[in-house]
N, C-alpha and C positions, 0 to 999 in steps of 0.2 A: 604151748603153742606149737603146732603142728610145720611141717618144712612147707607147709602150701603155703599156710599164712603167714611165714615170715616173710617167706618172697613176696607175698599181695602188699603185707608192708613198707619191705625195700623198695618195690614197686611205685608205691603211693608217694615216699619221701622224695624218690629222685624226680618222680614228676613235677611235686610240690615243689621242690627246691629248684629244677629247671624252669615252670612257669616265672618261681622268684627271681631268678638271674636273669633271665627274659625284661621279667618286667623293671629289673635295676638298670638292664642294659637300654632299653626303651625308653626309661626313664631318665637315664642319663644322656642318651644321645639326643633326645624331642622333646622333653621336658625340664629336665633339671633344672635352666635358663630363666622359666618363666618366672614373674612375681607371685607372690600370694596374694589372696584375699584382701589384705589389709593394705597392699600399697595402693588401692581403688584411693581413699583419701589424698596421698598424694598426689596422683596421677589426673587430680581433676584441676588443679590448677594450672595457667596458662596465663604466659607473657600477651601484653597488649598485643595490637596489630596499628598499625599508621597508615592513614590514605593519605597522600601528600598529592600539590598541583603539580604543575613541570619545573615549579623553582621552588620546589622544597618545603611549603606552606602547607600547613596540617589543616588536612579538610576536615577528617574524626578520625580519634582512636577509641579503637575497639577495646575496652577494657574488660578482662576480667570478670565474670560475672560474680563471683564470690568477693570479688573489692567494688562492688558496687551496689546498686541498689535493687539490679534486678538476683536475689540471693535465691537460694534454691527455696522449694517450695515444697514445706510433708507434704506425703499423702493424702493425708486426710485434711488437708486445705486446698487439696485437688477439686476441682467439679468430679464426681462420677461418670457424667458424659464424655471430658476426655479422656479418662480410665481404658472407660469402655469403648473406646475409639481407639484408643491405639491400640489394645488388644486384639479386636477383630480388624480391623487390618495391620497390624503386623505380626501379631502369633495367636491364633484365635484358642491353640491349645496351651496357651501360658498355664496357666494353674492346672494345667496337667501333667506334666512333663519334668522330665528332671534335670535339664538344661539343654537337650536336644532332643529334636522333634524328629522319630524315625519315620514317624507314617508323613513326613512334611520331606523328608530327606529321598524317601522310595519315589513320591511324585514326582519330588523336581527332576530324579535322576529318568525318571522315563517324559518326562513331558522337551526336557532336554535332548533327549536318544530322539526322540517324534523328531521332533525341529533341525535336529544338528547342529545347535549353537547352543549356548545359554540365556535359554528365556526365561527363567524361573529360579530363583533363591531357595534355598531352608534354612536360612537363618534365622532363631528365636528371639526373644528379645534377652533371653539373657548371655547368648552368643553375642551380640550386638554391643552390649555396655560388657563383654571381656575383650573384644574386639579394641576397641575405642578407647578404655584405658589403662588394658594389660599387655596389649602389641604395643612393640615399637612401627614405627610410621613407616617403614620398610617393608615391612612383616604386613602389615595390616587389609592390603589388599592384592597381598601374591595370589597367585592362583596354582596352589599345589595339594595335595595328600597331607603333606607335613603340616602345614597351617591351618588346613583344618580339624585336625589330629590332636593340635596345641591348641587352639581355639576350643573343643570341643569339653578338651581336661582343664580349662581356665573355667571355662560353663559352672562346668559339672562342680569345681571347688567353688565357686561361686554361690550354687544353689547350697551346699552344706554350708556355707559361713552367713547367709543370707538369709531371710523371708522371703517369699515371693511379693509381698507388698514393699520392701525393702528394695528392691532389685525393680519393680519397675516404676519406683521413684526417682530411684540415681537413672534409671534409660529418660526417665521423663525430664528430669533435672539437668542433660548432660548430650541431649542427642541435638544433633542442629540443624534449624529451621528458618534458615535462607535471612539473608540483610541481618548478617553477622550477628543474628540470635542465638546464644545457646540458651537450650533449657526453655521451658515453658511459658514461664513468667516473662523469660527476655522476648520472646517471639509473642506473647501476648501485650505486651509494653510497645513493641518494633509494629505491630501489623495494626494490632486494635486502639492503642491507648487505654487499657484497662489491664488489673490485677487478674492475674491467671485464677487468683479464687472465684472472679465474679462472670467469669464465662459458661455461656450457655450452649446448647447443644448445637446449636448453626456455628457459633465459635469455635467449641470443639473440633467439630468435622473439618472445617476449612483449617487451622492448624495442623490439625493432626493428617491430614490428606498431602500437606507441605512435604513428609519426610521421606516421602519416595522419590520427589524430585523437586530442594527447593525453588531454585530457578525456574524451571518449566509453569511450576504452577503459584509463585509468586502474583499474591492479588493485585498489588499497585502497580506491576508491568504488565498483567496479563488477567484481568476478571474474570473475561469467559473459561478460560481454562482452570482458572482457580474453582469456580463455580461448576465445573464438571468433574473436577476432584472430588469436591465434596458431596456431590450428589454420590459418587463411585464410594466413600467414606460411608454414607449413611447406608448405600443399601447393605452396605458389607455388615453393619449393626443389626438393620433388620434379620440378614440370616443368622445373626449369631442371638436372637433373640432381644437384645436389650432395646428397640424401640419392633412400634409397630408399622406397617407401612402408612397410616391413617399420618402416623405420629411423622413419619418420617417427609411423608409430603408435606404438611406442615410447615413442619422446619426448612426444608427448603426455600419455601416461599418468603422468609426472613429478610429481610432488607438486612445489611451488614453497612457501619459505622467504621471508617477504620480511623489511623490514630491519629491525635491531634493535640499530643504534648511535647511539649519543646523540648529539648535536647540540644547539647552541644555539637551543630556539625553545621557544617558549608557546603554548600551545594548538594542540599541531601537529595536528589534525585538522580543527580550524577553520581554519588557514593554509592545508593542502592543498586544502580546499573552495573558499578564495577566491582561491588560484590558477586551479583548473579554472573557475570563473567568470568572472575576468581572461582567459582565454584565451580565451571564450565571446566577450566584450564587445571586448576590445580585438585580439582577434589573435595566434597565436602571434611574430608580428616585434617587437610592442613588447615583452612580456616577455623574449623575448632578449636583445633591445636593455637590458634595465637600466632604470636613472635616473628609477623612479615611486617616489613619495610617496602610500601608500593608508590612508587611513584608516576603521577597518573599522567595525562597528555593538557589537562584542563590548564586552561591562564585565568587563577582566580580572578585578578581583576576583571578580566572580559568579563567570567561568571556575572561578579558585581555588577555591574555595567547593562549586562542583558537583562539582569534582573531587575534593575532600576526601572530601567525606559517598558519593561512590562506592566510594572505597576502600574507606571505616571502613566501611559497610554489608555490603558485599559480605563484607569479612572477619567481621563477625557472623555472618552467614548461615553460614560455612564452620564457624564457632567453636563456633555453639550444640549445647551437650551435648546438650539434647532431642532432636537431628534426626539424621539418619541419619550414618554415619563420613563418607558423601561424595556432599554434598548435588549435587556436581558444577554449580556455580554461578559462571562465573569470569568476564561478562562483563556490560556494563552500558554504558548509553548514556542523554545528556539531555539536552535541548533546551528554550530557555526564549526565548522571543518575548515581544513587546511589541503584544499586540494590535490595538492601534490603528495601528501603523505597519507592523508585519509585522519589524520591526528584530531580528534573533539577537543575543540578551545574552549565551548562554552556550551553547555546545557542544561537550560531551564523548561524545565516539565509543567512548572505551575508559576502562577504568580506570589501564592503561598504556602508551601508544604505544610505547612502547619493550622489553614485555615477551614475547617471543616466543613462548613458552608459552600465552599465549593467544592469538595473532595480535589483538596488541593494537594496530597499528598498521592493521589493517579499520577502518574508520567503521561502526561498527552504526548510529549515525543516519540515514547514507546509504541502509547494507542493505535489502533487499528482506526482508520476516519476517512471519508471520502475526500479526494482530492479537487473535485470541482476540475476547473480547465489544466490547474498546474501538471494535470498528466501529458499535454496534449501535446509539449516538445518530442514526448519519446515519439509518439505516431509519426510527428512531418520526421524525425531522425530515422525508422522505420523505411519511411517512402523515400527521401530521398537518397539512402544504400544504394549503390548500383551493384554493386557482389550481392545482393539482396534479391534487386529487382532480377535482376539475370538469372537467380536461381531458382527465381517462380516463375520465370520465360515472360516479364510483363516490364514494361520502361519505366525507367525511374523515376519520378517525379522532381523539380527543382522550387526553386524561388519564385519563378516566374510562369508557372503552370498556373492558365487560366480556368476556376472553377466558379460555377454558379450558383451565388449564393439567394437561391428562392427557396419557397415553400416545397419542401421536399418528402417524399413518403421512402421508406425505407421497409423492405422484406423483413421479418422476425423469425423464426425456430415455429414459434406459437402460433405465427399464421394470425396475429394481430400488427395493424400497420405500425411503426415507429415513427413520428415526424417532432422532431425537435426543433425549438426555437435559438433562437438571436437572445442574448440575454437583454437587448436594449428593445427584444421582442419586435424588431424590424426587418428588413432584408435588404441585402446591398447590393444585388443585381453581380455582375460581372468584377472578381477579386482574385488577385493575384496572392498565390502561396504565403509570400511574404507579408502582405497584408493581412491575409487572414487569419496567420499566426497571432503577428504582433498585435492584432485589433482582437484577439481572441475571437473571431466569430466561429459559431456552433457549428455549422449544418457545413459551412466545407470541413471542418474537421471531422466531420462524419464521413462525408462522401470521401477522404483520402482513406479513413481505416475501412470502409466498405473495399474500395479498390484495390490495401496490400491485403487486405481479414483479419481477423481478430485474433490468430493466432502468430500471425508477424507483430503485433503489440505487444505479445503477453511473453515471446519470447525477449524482445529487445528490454521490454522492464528487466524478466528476471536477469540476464544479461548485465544489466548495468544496477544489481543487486537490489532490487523489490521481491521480495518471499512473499509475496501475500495475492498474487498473479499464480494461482494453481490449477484452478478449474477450470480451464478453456472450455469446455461443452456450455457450462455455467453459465460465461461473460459474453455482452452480445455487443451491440455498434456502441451503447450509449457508453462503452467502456474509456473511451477516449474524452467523455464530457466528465467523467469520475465516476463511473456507476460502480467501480470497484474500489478496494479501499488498500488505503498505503497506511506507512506509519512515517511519521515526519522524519524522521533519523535518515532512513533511507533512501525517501522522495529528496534530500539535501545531499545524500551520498551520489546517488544517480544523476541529477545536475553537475556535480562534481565531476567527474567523467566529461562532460561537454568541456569544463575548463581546464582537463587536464590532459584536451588534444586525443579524448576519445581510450583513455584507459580508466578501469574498473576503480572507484574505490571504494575500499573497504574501511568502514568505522574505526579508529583506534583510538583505546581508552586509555591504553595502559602502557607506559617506558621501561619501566624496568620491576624486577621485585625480588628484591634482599630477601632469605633468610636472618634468625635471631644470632645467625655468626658473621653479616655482612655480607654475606656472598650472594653475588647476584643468581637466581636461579637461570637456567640454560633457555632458551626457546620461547622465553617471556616477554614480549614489546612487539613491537613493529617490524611486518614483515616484507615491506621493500614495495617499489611502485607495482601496481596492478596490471593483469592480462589487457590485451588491446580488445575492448569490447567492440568497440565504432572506431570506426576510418577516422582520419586527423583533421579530412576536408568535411565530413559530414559531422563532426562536432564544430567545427570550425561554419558552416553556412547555418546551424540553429543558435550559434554564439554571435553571428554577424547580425539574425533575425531581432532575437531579445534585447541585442544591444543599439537597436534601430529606433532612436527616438521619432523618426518618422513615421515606422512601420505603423504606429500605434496611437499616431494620433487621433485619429477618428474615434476613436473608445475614451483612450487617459488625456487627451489634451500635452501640448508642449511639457507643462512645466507641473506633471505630473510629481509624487513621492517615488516614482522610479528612478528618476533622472537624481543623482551624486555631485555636490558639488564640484565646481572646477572644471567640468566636462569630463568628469574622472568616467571612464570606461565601465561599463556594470551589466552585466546582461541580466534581465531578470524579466519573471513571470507570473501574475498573481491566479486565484479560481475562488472560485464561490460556488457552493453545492445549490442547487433549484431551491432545496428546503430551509435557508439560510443557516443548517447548521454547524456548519464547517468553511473558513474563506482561510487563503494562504498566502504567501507571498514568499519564492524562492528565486534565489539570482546571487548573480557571482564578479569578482574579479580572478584575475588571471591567479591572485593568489589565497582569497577567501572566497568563501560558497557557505550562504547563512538562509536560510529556510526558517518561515513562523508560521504556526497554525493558531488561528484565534478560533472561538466558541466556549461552547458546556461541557462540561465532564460527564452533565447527564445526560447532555444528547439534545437537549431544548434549543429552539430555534430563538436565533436572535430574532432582531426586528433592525432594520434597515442597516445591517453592517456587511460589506463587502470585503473580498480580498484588496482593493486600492483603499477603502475607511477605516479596514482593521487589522489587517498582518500590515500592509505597506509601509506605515507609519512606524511601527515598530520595527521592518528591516531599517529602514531608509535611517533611521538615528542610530541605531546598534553600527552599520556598516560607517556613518560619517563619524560616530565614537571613537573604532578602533582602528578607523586607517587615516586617521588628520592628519596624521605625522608621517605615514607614508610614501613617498611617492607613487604616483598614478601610473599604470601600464598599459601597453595598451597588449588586447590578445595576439598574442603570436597565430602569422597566419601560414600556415604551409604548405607545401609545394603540392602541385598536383589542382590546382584553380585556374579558371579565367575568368576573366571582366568583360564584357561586351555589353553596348550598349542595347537597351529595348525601348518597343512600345509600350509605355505604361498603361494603356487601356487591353491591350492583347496580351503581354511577354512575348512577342512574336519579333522579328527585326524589321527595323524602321522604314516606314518608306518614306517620302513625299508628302505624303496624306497626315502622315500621323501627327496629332497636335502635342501630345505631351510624351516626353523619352528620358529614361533614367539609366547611370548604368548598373549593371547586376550582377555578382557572381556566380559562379558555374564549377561545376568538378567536370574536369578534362577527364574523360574516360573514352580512349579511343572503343568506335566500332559499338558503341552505345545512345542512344537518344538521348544527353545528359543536358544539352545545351540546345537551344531552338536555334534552327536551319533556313525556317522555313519563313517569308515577307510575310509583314502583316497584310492579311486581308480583310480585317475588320471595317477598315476607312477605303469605301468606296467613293470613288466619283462617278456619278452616272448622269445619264443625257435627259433630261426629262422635257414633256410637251407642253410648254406653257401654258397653252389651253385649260389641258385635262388635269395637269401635275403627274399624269403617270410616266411610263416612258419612253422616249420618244422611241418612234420608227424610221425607218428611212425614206416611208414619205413624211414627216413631219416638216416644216419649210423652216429653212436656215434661221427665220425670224424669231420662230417662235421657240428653239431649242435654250433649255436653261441647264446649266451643269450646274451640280448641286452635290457635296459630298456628306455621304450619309455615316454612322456606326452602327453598321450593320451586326448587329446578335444573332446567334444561332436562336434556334424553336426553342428552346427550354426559357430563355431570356427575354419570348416576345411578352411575354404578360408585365412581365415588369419594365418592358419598357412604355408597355401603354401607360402602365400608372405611372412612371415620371415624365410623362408625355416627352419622349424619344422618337421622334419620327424614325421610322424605317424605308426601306429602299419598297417604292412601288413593285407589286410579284409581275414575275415574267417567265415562261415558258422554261427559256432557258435560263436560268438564275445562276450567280457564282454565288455559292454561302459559306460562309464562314465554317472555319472545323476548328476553333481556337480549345476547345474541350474535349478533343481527341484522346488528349491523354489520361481522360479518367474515361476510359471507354465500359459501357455496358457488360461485358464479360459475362454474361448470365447471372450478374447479380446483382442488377439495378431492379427495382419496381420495376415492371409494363406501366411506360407513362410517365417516369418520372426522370429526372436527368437525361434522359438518352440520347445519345450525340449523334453529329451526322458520319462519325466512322464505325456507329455499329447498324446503319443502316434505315434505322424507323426514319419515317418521314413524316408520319401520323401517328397523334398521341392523344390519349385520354388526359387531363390532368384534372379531371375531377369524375367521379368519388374516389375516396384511398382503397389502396385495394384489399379484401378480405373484410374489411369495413364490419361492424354489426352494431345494428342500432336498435331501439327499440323504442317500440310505440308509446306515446303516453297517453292512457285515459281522460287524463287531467286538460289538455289543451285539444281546441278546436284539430279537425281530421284536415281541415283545406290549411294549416301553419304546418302540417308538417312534412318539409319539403324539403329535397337534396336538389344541388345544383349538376347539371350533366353537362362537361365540358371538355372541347376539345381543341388541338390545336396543330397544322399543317406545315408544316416546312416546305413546299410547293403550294406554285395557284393552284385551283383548284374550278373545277367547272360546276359541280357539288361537291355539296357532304351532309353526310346523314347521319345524326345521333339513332340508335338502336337499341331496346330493352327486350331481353330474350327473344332476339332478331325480329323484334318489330317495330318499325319506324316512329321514331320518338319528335324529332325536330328536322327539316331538309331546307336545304337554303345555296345560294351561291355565297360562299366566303371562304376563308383560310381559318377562321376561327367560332367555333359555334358554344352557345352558353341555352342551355334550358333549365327549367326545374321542373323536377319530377316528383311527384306526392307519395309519400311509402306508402307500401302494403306491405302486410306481413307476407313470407315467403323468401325464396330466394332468388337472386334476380342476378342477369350478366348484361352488362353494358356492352357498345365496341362504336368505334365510330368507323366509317364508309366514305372515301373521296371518290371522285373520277377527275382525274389530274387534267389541264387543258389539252395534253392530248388523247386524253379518251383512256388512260391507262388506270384501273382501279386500283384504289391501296385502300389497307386495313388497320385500323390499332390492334395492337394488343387487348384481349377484352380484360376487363374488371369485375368480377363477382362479388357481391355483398349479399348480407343477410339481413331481412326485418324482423325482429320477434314481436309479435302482436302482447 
């Protein structure tokens, strides 16, 4: 051997022998620690978990999958569509790779560098089950070099002691999949009620779509979202080749069954809730792991109790001879908070978790569902804010703000009119705030969120915790009648707030949660009363409103299911959606706030069930259940009010004149319009000539003068006083008129023609056709039927007036109010009416444009 080649030798060994001491050193500082291969067996077992009430009563224990009956499951008693479902979406290169994916690791690391966060994983699935049962729970989701260094060398010993069919059995057998499933079988037993062998590919997908987030896409809280998992599950198969997209639509369209086999547990809809929160808060690894001690906020009894009076109710409703063969009524949901802490006493999702027929194991609590009128508290809480109104430069609205409740058209985005009805499909002429609340009428609760807009609604929901209040561009007027959609939990949280003097609350499920050494974990339970969303006065006059047995009797009658025995104090509010699919009933005392939504789970419209026939009945038992024994409170009122007396027909202050007077509260807000200043002018006396009846003059002779006091209505008001035959004050020249609807003034966002007060000026109004209007011709019925009415109406005498169709003279006459009908043509056409006031001074409506399509 030559002296070059012993050195190329020497050379060789010291490297060799340094690489080794490297890698001893490497090994003993980042490695050494770690288990082998074979402690995977160990490492799959795990101590129970305990859901306990707030006194210690064991809702379910999670037990053990390997001591129970959902046991792991071979491979090859797998379906092959879950296989291949979690493959392409969680390691599409699994059987390629030899426990870490480089070309998965280069992406993530620049798709991360794009972003400057961590958007993107490369973790395989056999990093994943080294993760899960070769870390300790410390280790397991650090975010370092070293971890994944030790992670990568667990992989890697993994894939040598392993199969690759071996290795994504235990990930399939061992990974967890939300409502405290591990494993496959457990989450097919938990979601579907069926053997993880007898699952098909629509099953597969929605499963296996769970493990990126079980919570979020959990199907019995959340359908749509589970069902856009899976569609994201499927196409991910299509690219990876195992279905086709023919195949793949298909499956989609799959109606999904989920589970309806009984199990040991209490209040399984509140368990499943506080699981999906456990997972939120702690991790899906701890719950894997087992061995918590959680003690929840729930009062089984209550639970009981709620759940009782659901059944028995429900089944009334089915039972009652009076009502149709099939009221189609089979679903109910309710929720009962503790105001002051935000604490869940009680929550029932279903009437039976377990009764398939109704997909009684959905959380309607949860659900997304129209609210019907029960939204309409937040709007008058909206309007009468004065830090609100101030800071959109426009007065606050009160109690006693007179609006007029007629046939009204409303402006749209779409340039289609809006006009909504009275749900008792009537009109009440001239009502006061208070009134209008508690009798629920529609169209003034339009006309307030017309006057603060739709986006003083949608913040004051999200405000008092509604998440489901996003797309303001979206949400238009009808958003106050329910045209958006709440989820009960919330729509009871945000009440909550009114009784707790105007601070937030927030849901709480859970008091405490042990570790398997007792110890309670840190930052876990209740976190203290909530931010001040609402003023204390303005939760305080929408708590005086719904607690108004008065307010409301023209709707619910005296001796309504609103009213609580004893006179016991109760604010509350019911709604009913137009399509009868959704009616509600939420209301509070000073110290519980319980919320019910009754309907379908599938969305089916009942048949004669309201919020007073279908949630009421089931608050009104549930609240005299759990507070018999209570003492009665009354709401605390605070400072910053006043009381003064009104005129009931105005809200204006009383004169002489006025026949009926109530008194009314008020928030003190200096240097603000909060409270009315202003005499009623609505009750006139006026001199009239007996002769003629009109008004006298001052040659009229002493003989013949008759003083007569009238209630006198603004213009928007005269039609409906003709139909209740309401005499009005004979016209005159100079006129006093009433401005009692000053405070929902026009602002540029009234219809031309419709509401318009006499402080935004118009004196002349169209209020007939709606505006933007399109109609269309029909073949079918004779050409002389088919006819629109052209009508107008003056708020001055008038010497003429002339109805107008693309400025040519339609109907001319001496009066204050003209009525014609006009025969369509196809085209498009603009109305406008024309006075000469009796002093010769011309005024104009606003015109009206419609379309006819022939």
């Amino acid at each position: 051997m030559t002296q070059r080649l012993r050195l190329a030798f020497k050379l060789m060994i010291f490297f060799l022998l340094t690489a080794l001491l490297t890698a001893g050193v490497i090994y003993a500082i980042f490695l050494a620690d770690l288990p082998g291969p074979g402690a995977v067996a160990q490492r799959v077992q795990r101590p129970s978990t305990l859901i306990l009430d707030r006194h210690g009563r064991l809702l379910y224990e999670v037990i053990d999958p390997n001591g129970s009956k959902q046991a792991s499951v071979p491979l090859a008693d797998m379906p092959l569509a879950c296989r291949q479902a979690a493959v392409a979406t969680e390691d599409k290169h699994f059987y390629q790779h030899p426990g870490v994916d480089l070309s998965a690791i280069a992406r993530a690391l620049w798709q991360n560098t794009q972003a400057g966060e961590t958007v993107s994983g490369a973790s395989t699935i056999t990093q994943q089950v080294a993760r899960n049962l070769l870390m300790s729970a410390e280790e397991r989701y650090e975010l370092s070099l070293r971890r994944k260094l030790r992670e990568a060398w667990l992989a890697w010993r993994l894939e040598q002691a392993y199969s690759k069919d071996q290795l994504l059995a235990l990930y399939l057998n061992q990974v967890y999949f939300g409502n405290f499933a591990v494993g496959l079988e457990a989450a097919s037993q938990a979601y579907l009620g069926a053997s993880a062998r007898e699952l098909d590919t629509a099953q597969c997908a929605l499963l296996i779509g769970l493990l990126q987030s079980p919570a979020r896409y959990n199907p019995l809280l959340d359908a749509g979202a589970a069902r856009k998992r899976q569609a994201t599950v499927l196409s991910l198969m299509v690219e990876q080749g195992y279905l086709s997209a023919a195949q793949a639509d298909l499956v989609r369209q799959e109606p999904l069954q989920f589970n309806t086999n009984t199990f040991p547990i209490r209040a399984p809809h509140f368990v499943m809730y506080v699981s999906s929160l456990l997972e939120q808060q702690l991790g899906v690894d701890a719950l894997r792991q087992g061995g918590l001690r959680v003690t929840t906020t729930l009062d089984l009894d209550w639970q009981q109790e709620g759940q009782a009076i659901v059944q028995r109710r429900l089944r009334q409703l089915k039972e009652d001879r009076r009502a149709p063969l099939s009221r189609r009524v089979d679903n109910a949901a309710l929720v009962a908070l503790d105001p002051q802490t935000g604490e869940i006493l009680a929550l029932v999702g279903s009437p039976d978790y377990f009764d398939d027929r109704i997909q009684g194991n959905v959380n309607a609590a949860l659900s997304l569902r129209q609210p019907g009128s029960a939204i309409k508290p937040l709007t008058y809480a909206a309007a009468f804010d004065p830090a609100r109104a101030q800071a959109a430069g426009r007065a606050p609205l009160n109690p006693a703000t007179l609006v007029a409740d007629v046939r009204t058209v409303f402006p749209t985005r779409e340039g289609e009119p809006y006009v909504p009805l009275n749900y008792d499909l009537d009109f009440h002429g001239p009502v006061l705030l208070r009134d209008a609340l508690g009798n629920s009428f529609n169209i003034p609760a339009v006309k307030v969120l017309q006057f603060i807009g739709v986006p003083a609604l949608v913040d004051q929901a999200q405000r008092l915790g509604i998440s489901s209040f996003v797309q303001t561009d979206a949400l238009g007027l009808a958003l106050t009648l329910g045209g958006g959609e709440v989820r009960l939990l919330e729509l009871t949280a945000a009440y909550g707030a009114f009784a707790s003097g105007g601070r937030r609350v927030s849901p709480v499920a859970i008091l405490k949660i042990e570790n398997r050494d007792g110890q309670a974990l840190p930052g876990m339970g209740p976190t203290g009363p909530g931010a001040q969303v609402l003023s204390p006065q303005v939760a305080y006059l929408i708590t005086d409103i719904l607690s108004d047995n008065e307010a409301r009797v023209r709707t619910f009658g005296r001796n309504s299911l609103l009213r609580l025995s004893g006179n016991r104090p109760a604010a509350v509010k019911t709604g009913t959606t137009t399509d009868w699919k959704d009616n509600w009933t939420v209301g509070y005392t000073p110290d519980l706030v319980v919320g019910v939504w009754v309907g379908n789970a599938d969305n089916a419209s009942m048949i004669g069930v309201s919020g007073v026939t279908g949630a009421a009945p089931i608050w009104h038992d549930f609240m005299e259940t759990v507070l018999h024994n209570t003492p009665a409170q009354d709401f605390e009122r605070p400072p910053g009010l006043v009381e003064m007396e009104i005129c009931s027909d105005s809200g204006l202050l009383p004169t002489d004149l006025c026949p009926y007077r109530r008194q009314e509260i008020f928030i003190a807000c200096p240097g603000q319009a909060c409270a009315p200043t202003q005499a009623d002018t609505m009750h006139q006396r006026i001199s009239l000539d007996g002769r003629t009846m009109q008004r006298a003059t001052p040659e009229t002779p002493p003989a013949y003068r008759l003083d007569k006091v009238f209630w006198a209505l603004p213009p928007e008001l005269q039609e409906w006083a003709r139909a209740h035959d309401i005499a009005q004050p004979p016209p005159l020249a100079e006129i006093v008129l009433p401005a009692q609807t000053a405070a929902l003034p026009a602002g540029g966002r009234m219809a031309p023609g419709r509401d318009a007060t006499l402080a935004s000026g118009v004196s002349l109004t169209l209020t007939s056709p709606d505006p933007a209007r399109v109609y269309r011709l029909s073949r079918a019925a004779p050409a002389d039927t088919q006819q629109i009415e052209i009508a107008a109406q003056s708020a001055l005498p008038l010497r003429e007036l002339t109805l107008t169709v693309n400025g040519r003279p339609l109907w001319q006459q001496q009066a204050t109010y003209a009525s014609a009908w006009w025969q369509l043509q196809a085209g498009e056409y603009t109305f406008q009416a024309i006075g000469i006031t009796t002093a010769g001074e011309t005024i104009q409506s606003a015109p009206i444009t419609i379309t006819v399509i022939g």
